[in-house]
N, C-alpha and C positions, 0 to 999 in steps of 0.2 A: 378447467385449468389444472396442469400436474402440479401436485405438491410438491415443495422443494423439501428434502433429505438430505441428512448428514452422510455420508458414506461409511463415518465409521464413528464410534463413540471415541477413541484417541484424537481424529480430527478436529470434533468439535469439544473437547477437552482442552486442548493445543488452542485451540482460537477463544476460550472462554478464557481463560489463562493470561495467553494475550494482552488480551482487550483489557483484562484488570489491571496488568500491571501496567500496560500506557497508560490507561486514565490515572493510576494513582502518580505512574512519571511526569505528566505533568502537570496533575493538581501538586505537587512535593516543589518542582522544578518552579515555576510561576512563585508559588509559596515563597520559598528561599531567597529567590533573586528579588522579590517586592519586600522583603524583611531587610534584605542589603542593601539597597538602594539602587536598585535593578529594574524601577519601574518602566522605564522609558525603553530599556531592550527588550521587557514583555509585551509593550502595546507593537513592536516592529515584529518581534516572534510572532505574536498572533497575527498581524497583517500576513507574513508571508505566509503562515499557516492558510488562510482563509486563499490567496493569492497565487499560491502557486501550490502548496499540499494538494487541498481540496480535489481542485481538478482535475490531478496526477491520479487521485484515488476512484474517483470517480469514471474516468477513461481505464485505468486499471480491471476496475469492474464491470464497465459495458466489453470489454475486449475477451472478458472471461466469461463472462455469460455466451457470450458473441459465439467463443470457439469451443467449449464447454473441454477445453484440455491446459496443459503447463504453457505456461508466456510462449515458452520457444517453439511449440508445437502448433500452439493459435496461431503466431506468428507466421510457420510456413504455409498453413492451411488458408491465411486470408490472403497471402500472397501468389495462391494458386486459384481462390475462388473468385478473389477481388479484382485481382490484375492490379496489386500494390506490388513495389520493387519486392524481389525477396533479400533485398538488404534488411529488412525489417524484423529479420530472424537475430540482425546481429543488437538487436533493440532488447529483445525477448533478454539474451545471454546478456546485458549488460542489467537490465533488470533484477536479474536472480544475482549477480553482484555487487549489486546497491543495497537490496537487504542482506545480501551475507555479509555487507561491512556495515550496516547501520546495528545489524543485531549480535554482530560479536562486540560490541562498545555495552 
């Protein structure tokens, strides 16, 4: 089996990074709103978490292994090997707009 690699030490710098700062966003975020009286919108947070995140992440990840390139290039690629619509490219480009507006918040 190939080992998986980083591409680049910024890459996986960038994704160490990350990952700290979500987990600490929502151990802070959970924290606060059960300190305020916010317990009953963290047990609904985490349901959707679990309910609809998860599997978005997860499909995220099988499609990137899948096409080993960007959302919009896997995209056109599985819609030329699969014989999926290539409307699926405009999925790709709406993707890369969901995190550039989750992550300028």
């Amino acid at each position: 089996m190939q080992q998986r690699v980083w591409s680049s030490k910024l890459y996986f710098l960038a994704a160490a990074i990350g990952s700290a700062v979500g987990i600490s966003n929502i151990w802070k975020f959970t924290y606060v709103a059960g300190e305020n009286g916010g317990g009953a919108f963290i047990m609904v947070y985490v349901f959707a978490l679990m309910c609809i995140a998860l599997p978005a992440l997860i499909a995220e990840f099988t499609i990137g292994r899948r096409g080993k390139m960007g959302v919009v290039r896997t995209m056109d690629r599985l819609s030329e090997t699969e014989g999926i619509s290539p409307k699926w490219r405009y999925y790709g480009w709406l993707a890369i707009l969901a995190v550039f507006i989750a992550l300028s918040f």
